[in-house]
C-alpha positions as a printed NumPy array, in Angstrom:
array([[114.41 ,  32.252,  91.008],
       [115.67 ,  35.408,  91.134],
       [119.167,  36.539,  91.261],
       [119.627,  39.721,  94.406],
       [121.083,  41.888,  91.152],
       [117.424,  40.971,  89.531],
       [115.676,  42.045,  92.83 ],
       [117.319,  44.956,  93.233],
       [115.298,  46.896,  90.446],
       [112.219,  46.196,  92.692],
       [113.799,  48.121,  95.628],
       [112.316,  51.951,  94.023],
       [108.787,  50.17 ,  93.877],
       [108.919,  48.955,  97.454],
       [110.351,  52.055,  98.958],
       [107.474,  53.984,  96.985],
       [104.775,  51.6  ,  98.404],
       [106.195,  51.866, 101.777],
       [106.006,  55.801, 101.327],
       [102.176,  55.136, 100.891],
       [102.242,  52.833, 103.644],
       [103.327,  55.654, 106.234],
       [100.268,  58.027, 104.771],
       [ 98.013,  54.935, 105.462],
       [ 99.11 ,  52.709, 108.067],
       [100.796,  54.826, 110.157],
       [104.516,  54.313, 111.633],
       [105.727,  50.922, 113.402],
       [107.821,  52.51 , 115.849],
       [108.412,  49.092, 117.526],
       [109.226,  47.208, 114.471],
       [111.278,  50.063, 113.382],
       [113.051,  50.201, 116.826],
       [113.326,  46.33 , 116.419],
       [115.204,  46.513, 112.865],
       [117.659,  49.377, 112.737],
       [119.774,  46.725, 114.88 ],
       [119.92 ,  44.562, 112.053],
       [121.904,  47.583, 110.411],
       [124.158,  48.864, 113.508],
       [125.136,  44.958, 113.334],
       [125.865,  45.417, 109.915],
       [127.787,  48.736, 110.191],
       [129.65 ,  47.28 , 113.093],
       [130.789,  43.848, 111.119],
       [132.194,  46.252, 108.061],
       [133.858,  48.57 , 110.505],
       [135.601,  45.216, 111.999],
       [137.687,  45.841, 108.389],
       [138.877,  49.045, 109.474],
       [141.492,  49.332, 111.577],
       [140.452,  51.612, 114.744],
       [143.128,  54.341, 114.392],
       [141.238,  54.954, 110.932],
       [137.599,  55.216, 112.227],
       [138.268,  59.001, 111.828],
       [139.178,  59.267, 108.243],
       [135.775,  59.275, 106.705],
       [138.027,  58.15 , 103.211],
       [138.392,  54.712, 105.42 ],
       [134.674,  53.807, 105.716],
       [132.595,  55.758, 103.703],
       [131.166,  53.044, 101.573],
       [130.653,  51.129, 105.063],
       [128.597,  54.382, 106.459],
       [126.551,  54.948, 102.756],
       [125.346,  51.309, 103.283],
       [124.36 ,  52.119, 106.85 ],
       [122.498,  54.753, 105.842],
       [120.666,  53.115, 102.879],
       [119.821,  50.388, 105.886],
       [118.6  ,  52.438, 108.269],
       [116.326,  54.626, 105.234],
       [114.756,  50.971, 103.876],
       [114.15 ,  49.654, 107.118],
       [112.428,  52.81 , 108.411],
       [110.629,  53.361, 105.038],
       [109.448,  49.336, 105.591],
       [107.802,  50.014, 108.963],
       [106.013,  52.669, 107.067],
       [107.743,  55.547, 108.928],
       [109.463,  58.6  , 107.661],
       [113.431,  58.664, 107.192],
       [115.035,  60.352, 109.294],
       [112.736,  60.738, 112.281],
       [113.723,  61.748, 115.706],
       [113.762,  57.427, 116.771],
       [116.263,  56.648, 113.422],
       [118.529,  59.563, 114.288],
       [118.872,  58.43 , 118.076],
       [119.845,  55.098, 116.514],
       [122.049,  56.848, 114.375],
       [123.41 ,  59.22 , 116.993],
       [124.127,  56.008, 119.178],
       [126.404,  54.488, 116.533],
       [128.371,  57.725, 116.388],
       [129.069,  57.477, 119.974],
       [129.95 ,  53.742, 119.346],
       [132.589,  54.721, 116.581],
       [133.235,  58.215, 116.557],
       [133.041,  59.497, 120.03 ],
       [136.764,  60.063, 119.825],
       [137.223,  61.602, 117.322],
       [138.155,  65.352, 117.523],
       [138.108,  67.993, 114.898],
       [141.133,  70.597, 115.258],
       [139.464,  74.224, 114.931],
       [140.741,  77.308, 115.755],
       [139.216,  78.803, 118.634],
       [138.744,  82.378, 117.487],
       [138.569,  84.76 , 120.377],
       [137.605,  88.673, 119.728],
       [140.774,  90.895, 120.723],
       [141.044,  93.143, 124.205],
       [139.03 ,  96.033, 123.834],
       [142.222,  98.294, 123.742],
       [142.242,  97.001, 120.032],
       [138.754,  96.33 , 118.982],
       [137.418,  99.853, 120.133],
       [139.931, 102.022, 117.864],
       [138.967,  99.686, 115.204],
       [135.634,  99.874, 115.194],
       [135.663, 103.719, 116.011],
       [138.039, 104.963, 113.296],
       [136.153, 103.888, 110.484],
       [132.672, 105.232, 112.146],
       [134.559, 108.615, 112.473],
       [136.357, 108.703, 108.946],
       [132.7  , 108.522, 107.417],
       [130.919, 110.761, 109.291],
       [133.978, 113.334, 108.722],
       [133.981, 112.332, 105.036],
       [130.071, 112.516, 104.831],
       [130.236, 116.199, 106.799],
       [132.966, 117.343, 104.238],
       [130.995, 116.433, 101.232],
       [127.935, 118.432, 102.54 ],
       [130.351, 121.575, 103.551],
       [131.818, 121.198, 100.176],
       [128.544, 121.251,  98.151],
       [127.385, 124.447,  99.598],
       [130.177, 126.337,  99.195],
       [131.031, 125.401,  95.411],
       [132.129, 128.738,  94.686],
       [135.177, 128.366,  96.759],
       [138.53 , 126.462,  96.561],
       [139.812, 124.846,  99.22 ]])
């Protein structure tokens, strides 16, 4: 019998043949619909080891969320379908609300300045080089001048 560590070398060669599958057989939504479970379940027992105030640090989990992903690929690829598809990522998008729906990322909110400011800036330098470009013409026709 073989050992998981002995099976694993098989996974490339299943994951190609389930590639070929997809071309042939076509996608099992349903089954597909019917596994990813099997990997939110997973997900959800590792994330049990995490304590909640840490489900935002991706540093906390990110082994957890690799093998989620690696689950959700194989048992997509299995059913024959394509990884990600628009039925694995509202799987997917369903466990983020699960975990991650509070957590926030702190961005500035930029907002353009009052148009007292932003007009003089943007005019001034449209001015300087039409001036600049008008003095270089006047200057090269009348070369036999100083100024």
């Amino acid at each position: 019998m073989k050992t998981p560590a002995q099976r694993l070398h098989l996974l490339p060669l299943l994951l190609l043949l389930c590639g070929e599958c997809a071309q042939v057989c076509g996608c099992n939504e349903t089954g597909m619909l019917e596994r990813l479970p099997r990997c939110g379940k997973a997900f959800a027992d590792m994330m049990q080891k995490v304590a909640v105030w840490k489900w935002c640090n991706l540093s906390e989990f990110i082994v957890y969320y690799e093998s989620f992903t690696n689950c959700t690929e194989m048992e997509t690829n299995i059913m024959g379908c394509y990884w990600p598809n628009p039925l694995a990522q509202s799987f997917i998008t369903g466990i983020h609300r699960q975990f991650f729906s509070n957590c926030t990322v702190d961005r500035t909110h930029w907002e353009d300045p009052p148009d007292e400011v932003l007009i003089p800036l943007i005019a001034v330098p449209v001015v300087l080089t039409v001036a600049m470009a008008g003095l270089v013409v006047w200057r090269s026709k009348h070369t036999d001048r100083l100024l």
